[in-house]
C-alpha positions in Angstrom: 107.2 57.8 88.0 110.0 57.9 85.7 108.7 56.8 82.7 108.7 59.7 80.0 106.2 57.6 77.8 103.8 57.2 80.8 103.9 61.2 81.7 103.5 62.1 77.5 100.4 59.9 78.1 99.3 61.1 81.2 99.7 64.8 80.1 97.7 64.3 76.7 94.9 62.2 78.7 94.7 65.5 81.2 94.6 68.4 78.7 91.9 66.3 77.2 90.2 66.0 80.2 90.1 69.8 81.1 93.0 69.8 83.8 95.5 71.9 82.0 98.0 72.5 85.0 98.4 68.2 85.9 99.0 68.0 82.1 101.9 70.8 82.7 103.3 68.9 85.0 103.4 65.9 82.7 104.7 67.9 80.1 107.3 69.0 81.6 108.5 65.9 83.7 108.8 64.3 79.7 110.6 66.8 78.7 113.3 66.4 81.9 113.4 63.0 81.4 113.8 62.9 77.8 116.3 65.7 77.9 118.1 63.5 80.5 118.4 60.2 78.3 119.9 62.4 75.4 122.4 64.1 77.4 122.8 60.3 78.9 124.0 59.2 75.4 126.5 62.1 75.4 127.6 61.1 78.7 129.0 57.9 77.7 130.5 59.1 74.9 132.4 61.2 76.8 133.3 58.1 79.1 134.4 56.0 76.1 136.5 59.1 75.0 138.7 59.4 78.2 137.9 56.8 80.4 139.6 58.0 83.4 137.8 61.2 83.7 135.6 60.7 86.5 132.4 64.3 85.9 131.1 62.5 83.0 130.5 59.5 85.3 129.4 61.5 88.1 127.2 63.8 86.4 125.4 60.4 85.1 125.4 59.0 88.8 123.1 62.3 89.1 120.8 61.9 86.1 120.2 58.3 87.5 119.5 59.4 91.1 117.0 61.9 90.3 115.5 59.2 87.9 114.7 57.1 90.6 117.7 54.2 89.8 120.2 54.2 92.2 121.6 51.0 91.6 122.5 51.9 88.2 123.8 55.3 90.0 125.8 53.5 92.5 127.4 51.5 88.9 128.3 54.6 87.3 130.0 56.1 90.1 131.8 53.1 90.8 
């Protein structure tokens, strides 16, 4: 479900098949998620530039939450 490849995929395959509001969906579930892995790679930056500021690693607990992993949520907000 959290695969942005899969849902780019998906979306195309729908549009194609006549069911333009699923492919919306699609489209924009990519779009969250591959907003969320840029703003990921800015995240820990931000951790590698003060370490002991703890939003950066909370806001990428979040990202992971809603992106189905919360083991790797649980490792950044540890």
């Amino acid at each position: 479900p959290n695969d942005h490849e899969v849902h780019y995929q998906l979306g195309l395959c729908l549009e194609q098949a006549g069911k333009p509001d699923e492919a919306r969906h699609h489209a924009e579930r990519f779009k969250q998620v591959e907003a969320d892995l840029r703003r990921m790679d800015e995240l820990l930056k931000a951790v590698v530039n003060g370490p002991r500021d703890p939003a950066p690693r909370r806001e990428a607990g979040l990202i992971c939450l809603r992106n189905g992993q919360p083991a790797e949520a649980l490792r950044w907000l540890q």
